[in-house]
C-alpha positions in Angstrom: -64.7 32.6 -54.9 -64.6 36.5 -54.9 -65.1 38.8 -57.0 -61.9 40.5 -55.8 -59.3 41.3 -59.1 -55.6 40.4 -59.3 -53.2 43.1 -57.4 -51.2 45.1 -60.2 -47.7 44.9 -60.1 -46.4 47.9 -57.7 -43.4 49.6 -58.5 -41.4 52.3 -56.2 -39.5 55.3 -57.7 -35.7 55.9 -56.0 -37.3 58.4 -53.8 -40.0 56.9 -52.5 -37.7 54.1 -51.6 -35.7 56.0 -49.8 -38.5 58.4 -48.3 -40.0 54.1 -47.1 -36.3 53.8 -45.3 -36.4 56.6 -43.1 -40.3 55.9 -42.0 -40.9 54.5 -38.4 -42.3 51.0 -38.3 -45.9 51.7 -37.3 -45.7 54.6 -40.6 -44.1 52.0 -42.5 -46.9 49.5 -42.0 -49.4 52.0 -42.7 -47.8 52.6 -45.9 -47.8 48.9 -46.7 -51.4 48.3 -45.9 -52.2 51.3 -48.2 -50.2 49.8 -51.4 -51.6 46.6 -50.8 -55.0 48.6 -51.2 -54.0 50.5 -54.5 -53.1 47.1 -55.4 -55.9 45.8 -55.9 -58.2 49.1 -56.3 -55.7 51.4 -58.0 -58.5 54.5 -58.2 -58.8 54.8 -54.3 -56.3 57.6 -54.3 -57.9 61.4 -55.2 -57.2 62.2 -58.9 -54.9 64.8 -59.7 -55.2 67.0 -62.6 -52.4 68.1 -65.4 -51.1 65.0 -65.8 -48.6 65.0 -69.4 -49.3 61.6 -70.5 -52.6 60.9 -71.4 -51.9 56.4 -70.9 -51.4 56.9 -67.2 -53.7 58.3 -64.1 -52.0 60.2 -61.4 -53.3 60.1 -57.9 -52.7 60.8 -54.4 -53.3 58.6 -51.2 -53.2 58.8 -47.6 -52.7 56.3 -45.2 -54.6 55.3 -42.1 -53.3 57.1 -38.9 -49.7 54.9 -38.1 -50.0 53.2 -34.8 -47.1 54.8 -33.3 -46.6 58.1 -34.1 -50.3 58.6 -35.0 -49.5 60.6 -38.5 -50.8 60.5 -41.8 -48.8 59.3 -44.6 -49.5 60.9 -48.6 -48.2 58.5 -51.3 -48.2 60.1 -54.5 -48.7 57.5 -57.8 -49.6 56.5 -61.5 -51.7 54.2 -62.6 -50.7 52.8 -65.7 -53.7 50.4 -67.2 -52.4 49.1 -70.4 -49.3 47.7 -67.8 -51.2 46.5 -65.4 -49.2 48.4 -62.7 -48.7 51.1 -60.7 -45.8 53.1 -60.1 -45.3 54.9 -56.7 -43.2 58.0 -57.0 -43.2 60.1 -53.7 -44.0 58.5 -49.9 -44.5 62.2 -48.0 -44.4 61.8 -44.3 -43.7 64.5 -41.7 -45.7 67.6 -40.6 
């Protein structure tokens, strides 16, 4: 037995759906791995300040270097506690 909690429920904005598509496959995985992480510990990203509702945490991730092209992937989120979930709304990859 662990003392691990249930994953939240992980939803992705239009944009960060389409900003997922366009990722190469090593990126993508990277990506994965890191919501599978929020997941389960959705305060790992850094906080960010200003957010407008006071319900809902925003935060801001980066992923492990991708295997193939070696970059770093930000993925940009709120937590939402009383839901039980978290809502990605931005995947930013590039230089």
């Amino acid at each position: 037995m662990t003392d691990q909690p249930e994953p939240l429920h992980v939803f992705l904005s239009a944009a960060a759906e389409q900003a997922l598509a366009t990722l190469r496959p090593g990126e993508l995985d990277a990506v994965e791995k890191l919501i599978e992480r929020l997941a389960v510990f959705p305060r790992l990203g850094i906080p960010v300040p200003g957010g407008t509702d006071p319900e809902v945490d925003d935060y801001t991730a980066r992923t492990d270097p991708a295997a193939d092209s070696g970059d770093r992937i930000s993925v940009v989120y709120r937590f939402h506690p009383g839901m039980s979930a978290i809502f990605v709304t931005w995947v930013i990859a590039g230089p």
